[in-house]
ChimeraX commands (.cxc) that place a marker at each C-alpha (Angstrom):
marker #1 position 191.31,193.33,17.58 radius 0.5
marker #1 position 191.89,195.42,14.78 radius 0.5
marker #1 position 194.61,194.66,11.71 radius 0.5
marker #1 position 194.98,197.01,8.93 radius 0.5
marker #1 position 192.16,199.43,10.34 radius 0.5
marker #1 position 189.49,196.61,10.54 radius 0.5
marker #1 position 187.88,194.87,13.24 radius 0.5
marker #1 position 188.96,191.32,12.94 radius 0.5
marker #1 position 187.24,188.49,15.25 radius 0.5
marker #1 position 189.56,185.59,16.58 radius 0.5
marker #1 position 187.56,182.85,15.18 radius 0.5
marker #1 position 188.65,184.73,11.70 radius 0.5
marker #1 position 192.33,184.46,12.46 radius 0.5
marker #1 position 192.05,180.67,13.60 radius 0.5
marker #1 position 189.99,180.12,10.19 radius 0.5
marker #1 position 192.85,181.46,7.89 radius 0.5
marker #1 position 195.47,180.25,10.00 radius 0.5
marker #1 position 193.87,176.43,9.73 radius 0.5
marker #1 position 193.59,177.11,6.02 radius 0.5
marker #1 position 197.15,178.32,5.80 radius 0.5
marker #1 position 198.12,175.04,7.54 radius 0.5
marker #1 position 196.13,173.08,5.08 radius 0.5
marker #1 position 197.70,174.52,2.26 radius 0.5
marker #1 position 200.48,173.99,3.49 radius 0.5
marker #1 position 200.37,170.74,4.33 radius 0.5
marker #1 position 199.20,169.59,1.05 radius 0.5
marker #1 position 201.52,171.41,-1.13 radius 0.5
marker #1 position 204.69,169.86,1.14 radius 0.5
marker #1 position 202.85,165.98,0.42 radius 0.5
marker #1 position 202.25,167.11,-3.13 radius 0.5
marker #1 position 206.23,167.83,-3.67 radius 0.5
marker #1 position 207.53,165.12,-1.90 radius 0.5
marker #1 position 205.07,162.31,-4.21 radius 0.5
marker #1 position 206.55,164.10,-7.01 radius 0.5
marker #1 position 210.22,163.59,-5.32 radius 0.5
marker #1 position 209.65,160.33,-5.09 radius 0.5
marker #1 position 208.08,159.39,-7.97 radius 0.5
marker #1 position 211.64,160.83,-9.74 radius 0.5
marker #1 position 213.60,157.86,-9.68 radius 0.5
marker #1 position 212.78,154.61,-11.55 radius 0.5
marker #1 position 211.92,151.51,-9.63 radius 0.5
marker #1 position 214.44,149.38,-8.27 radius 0.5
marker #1 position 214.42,145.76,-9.64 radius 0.5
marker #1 position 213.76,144.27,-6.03 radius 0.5
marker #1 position 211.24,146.91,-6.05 radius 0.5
marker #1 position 209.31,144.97,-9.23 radius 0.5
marker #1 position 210.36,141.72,-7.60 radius 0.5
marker #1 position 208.11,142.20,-5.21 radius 0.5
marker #1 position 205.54,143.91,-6.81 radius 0.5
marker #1 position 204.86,141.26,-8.93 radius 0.5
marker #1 position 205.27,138.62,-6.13 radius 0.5
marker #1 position 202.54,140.64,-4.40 radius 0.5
marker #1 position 200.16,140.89,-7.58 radius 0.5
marker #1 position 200.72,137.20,-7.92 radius 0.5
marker #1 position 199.56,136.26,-4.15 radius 0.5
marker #1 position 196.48,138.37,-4.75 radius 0.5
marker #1 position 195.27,136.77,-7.71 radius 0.5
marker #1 position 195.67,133.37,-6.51 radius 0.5
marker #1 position 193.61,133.93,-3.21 radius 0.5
marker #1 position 189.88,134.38,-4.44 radius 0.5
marker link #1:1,2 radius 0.2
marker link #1:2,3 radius 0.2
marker link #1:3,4 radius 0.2
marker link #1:4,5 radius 0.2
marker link #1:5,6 radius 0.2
marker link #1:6,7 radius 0.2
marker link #1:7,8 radius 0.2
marker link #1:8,9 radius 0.2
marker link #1:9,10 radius 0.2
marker link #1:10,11 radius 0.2
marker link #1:11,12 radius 0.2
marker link #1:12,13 radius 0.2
marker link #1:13,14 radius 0.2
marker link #1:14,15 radius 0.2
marker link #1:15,16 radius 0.2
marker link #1:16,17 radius 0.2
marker link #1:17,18 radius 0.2
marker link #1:18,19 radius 0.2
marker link #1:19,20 radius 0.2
marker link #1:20,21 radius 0.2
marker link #1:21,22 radius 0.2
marker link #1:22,23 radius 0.2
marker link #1:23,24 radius 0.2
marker link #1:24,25 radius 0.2
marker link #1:25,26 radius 0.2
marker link #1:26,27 radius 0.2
marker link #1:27,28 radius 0.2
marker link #1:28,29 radius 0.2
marker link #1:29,30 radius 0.2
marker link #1:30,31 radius 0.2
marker link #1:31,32 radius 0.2
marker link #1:32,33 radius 0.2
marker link #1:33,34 radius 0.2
marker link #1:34,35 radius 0.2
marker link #1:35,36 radius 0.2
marker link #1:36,37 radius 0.2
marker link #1:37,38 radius 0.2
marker link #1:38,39 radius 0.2
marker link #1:39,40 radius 0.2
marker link #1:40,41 radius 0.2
marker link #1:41,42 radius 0.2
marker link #1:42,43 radius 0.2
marker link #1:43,44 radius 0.2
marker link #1:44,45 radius 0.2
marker link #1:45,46 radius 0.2
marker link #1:46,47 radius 0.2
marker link #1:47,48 radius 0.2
marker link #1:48,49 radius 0.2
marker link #1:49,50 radius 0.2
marker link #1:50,51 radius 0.2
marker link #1:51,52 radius 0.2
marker link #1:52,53 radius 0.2
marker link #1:53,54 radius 0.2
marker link #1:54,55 radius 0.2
marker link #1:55,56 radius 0.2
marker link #1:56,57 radius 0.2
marker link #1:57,58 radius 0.2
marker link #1:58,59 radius 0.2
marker link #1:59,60 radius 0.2
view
């Protein structure tokens, strides 16, 4: 198969299209941390965060 005048092999267009999906893929969960990480915690949400740090430490 040839693109832009050069022979190109399939395994080379499955390589760079898996790496394209990787990028991909980690620049969309990148963004949407950073979405989510926008708004301050709720105070149910520190509620039970501490009720959770507070069953941990009491189990040894």
């Amino acid at each position: 198969m040839k693109i832009f005048g050069k022979h190109v092999y399939p395994r080379q267009i499955i390589l760079f299209a898996s790496g394209a999906l990787f990028l991909a893929s980690t620049t969309y969960d990148v963004h949407r941390s950073i979405k989510n990480n926008q708004s301050p915690p709720t105070e149910e949400q520190i509620k039970a965060l501490q009720d959770y740090l507070k069953s941990v430490r009491r189990s040894p």
